[in-house]
VMD Tcl script that builds the backbone (N, CA, C; Angstrom):
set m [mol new atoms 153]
animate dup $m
set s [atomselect $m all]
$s set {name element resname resid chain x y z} {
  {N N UNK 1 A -5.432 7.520 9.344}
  {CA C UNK 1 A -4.266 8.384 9.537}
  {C C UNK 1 A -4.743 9.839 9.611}
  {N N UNK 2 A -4.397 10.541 10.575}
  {CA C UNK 2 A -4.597 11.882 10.885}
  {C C UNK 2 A -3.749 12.793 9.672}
  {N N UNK 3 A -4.198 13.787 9.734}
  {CA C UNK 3 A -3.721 14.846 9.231}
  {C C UNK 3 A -1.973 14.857 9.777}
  {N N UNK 4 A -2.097 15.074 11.191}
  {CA C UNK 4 A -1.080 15.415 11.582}
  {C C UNK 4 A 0.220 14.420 11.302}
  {N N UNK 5 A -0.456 13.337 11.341}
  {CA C UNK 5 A 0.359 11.461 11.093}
  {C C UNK 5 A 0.809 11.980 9.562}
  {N N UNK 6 A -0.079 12.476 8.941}
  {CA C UNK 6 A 0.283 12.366 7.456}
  {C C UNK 6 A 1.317 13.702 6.932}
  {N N UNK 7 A 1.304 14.671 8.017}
  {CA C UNK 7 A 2.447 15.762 7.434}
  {C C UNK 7 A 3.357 15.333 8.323}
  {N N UNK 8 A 3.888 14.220 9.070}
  {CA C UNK 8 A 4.675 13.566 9.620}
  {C C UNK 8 A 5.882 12.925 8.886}
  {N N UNK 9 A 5.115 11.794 8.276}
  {CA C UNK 9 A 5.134 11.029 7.153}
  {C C UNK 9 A 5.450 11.699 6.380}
  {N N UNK 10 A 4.882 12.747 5.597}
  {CA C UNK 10 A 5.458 13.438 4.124}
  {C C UNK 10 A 7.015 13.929 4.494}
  {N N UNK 11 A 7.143 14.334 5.598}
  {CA C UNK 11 A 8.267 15.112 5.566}
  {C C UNK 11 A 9.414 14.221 6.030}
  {N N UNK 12 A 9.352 12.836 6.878}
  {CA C UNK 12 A 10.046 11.790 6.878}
  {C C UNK 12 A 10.420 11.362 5.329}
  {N N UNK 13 A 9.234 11.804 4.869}
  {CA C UNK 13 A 9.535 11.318 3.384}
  {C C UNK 13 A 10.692 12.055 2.840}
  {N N UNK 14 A 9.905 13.180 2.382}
  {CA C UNK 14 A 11.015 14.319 1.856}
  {C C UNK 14 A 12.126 14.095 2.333}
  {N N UNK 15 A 12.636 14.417 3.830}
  {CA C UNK 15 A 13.960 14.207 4.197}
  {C C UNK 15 A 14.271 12.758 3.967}
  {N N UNK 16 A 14.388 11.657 3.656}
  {CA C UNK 16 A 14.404 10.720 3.077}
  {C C UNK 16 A 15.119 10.709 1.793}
  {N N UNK 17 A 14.010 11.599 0.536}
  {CA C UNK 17 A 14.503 11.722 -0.134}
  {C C UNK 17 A 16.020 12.596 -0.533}
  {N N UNK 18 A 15.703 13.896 0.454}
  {CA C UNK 18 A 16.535 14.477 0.160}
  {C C UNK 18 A 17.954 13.699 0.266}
  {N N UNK 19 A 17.727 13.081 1.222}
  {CA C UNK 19 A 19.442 12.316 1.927}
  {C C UNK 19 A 19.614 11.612 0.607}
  {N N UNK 20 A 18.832 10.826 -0.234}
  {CA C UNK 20 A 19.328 9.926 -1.078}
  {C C UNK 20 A 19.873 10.370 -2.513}
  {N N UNK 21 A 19.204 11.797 -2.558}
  {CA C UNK 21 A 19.542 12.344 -3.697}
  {C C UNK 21 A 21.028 13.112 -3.784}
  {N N UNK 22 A 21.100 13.537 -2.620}
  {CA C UNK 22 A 22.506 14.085 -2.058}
  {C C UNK 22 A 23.451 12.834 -2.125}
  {N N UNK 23 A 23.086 11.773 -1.712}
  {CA C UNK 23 A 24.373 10.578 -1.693}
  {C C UNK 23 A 24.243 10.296 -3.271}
  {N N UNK 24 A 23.853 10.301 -4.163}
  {CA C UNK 24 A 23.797 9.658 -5.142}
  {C C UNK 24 A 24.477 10.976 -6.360}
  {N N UNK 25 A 23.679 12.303 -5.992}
  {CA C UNK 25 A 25.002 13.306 -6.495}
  {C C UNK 25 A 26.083 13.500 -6.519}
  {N N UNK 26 A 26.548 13.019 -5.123}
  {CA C UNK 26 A 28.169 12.792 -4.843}
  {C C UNK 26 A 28.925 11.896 -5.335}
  {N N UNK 27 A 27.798 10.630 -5.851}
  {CA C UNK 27 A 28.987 9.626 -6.282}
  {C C UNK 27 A 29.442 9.424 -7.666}
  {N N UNK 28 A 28.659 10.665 -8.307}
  {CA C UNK 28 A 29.087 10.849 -9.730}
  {C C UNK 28 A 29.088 12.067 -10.199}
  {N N UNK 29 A 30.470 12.240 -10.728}
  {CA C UNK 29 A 30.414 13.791 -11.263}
  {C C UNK 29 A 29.898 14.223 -12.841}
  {N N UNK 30 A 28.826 13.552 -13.418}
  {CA C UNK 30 A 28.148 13.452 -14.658}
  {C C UNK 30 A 26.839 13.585 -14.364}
  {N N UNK 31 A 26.515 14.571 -13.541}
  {CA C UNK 31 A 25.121 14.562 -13.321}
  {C C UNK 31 A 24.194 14.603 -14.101}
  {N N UNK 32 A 24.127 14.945 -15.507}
  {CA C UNK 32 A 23.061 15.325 -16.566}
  {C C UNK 32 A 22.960 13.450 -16.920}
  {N N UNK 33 A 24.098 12.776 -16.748}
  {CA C UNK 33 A 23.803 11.674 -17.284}
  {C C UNK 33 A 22.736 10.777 -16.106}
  {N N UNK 34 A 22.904 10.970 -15.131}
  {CA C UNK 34 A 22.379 10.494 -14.133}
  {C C UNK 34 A 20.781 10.873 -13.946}
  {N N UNK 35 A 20.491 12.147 -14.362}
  {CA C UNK 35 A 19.037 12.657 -14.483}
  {C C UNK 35 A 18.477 11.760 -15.829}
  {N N UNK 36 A 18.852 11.993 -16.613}
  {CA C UNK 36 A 18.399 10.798 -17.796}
  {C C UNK 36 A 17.603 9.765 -17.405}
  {N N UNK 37 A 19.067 9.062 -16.297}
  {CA C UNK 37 A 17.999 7.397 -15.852}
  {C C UNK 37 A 16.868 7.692 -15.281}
  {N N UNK 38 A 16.761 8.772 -14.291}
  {CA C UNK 38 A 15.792 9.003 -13.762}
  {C C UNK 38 A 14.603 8.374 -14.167}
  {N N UNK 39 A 14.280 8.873 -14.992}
  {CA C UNK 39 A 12.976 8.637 -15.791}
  {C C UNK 39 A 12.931 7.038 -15.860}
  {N N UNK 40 A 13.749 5.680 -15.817}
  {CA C UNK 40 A 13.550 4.453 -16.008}
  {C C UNK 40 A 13.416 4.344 -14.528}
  {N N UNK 41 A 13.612 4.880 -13.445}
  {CA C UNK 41 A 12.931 4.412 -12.276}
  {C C UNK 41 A 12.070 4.327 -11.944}
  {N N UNK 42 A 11.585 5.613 -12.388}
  {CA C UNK 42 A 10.201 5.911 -12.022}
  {C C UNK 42 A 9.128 6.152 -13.138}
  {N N UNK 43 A 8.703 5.154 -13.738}
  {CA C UNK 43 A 8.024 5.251 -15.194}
  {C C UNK 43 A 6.697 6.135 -14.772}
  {N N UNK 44 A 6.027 6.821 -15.512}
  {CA C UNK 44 A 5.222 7.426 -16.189}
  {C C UNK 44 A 3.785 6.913 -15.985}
  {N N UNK 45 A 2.795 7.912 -15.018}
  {CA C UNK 45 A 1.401 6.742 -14.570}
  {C C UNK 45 A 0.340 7.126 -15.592}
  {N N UNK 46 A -0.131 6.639 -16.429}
  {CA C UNK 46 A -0.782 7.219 -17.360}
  {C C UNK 46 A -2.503 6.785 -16.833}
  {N N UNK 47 A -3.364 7.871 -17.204}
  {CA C UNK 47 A -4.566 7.840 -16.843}
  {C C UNK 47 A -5.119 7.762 -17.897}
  {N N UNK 48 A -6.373 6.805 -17.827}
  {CA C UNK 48 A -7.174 6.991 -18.823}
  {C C UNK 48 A -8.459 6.994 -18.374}
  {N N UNK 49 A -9.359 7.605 -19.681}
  {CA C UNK 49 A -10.677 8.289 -19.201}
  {C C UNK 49 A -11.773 7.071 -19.357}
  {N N UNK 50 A -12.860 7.246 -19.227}
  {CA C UNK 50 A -13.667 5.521 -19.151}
  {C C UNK 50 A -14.103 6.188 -20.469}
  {N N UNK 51 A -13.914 6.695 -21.624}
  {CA C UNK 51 A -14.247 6.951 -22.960}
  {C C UNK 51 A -13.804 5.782 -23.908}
}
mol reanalyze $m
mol bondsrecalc $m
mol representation Tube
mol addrep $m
C-alpha cells in the first residue's frame, strides 16, 4: 500500500467515523452517559516489555 492508498484510507476512515459518531449523538440526549460505554468497546491494548 502506497502512501497515497494509505492517506486515502485514513480519511475514508475518519469520515466514516465521523458519520457514526454524529448518528449515535443524535439518538440520545445523555451524552456523558454514552461516553462512559465507550471505553467497553474499545478495550485498552496493553503492552508489555520482554522484562
Amino acid at each position: 500500500m502506497t502512501d497515497e492508498e494509505f492517506e486515502s484510507f485514513m480519511k475514508k476512515a475518519q469520515a466514516f467515523y465521523d458519520t457514526q459518531a454524529n448518528e449515535s449523538s443524535e439518538e440520545t440526549d445523555d451524552s456523558s452517559s454514552s461516553d462512559d460505554s465507550d471505553d467497553d468497546d474499545f478495550p485498552s491494548i496493553e503492552v508489555h516489555s520482554g522484562d
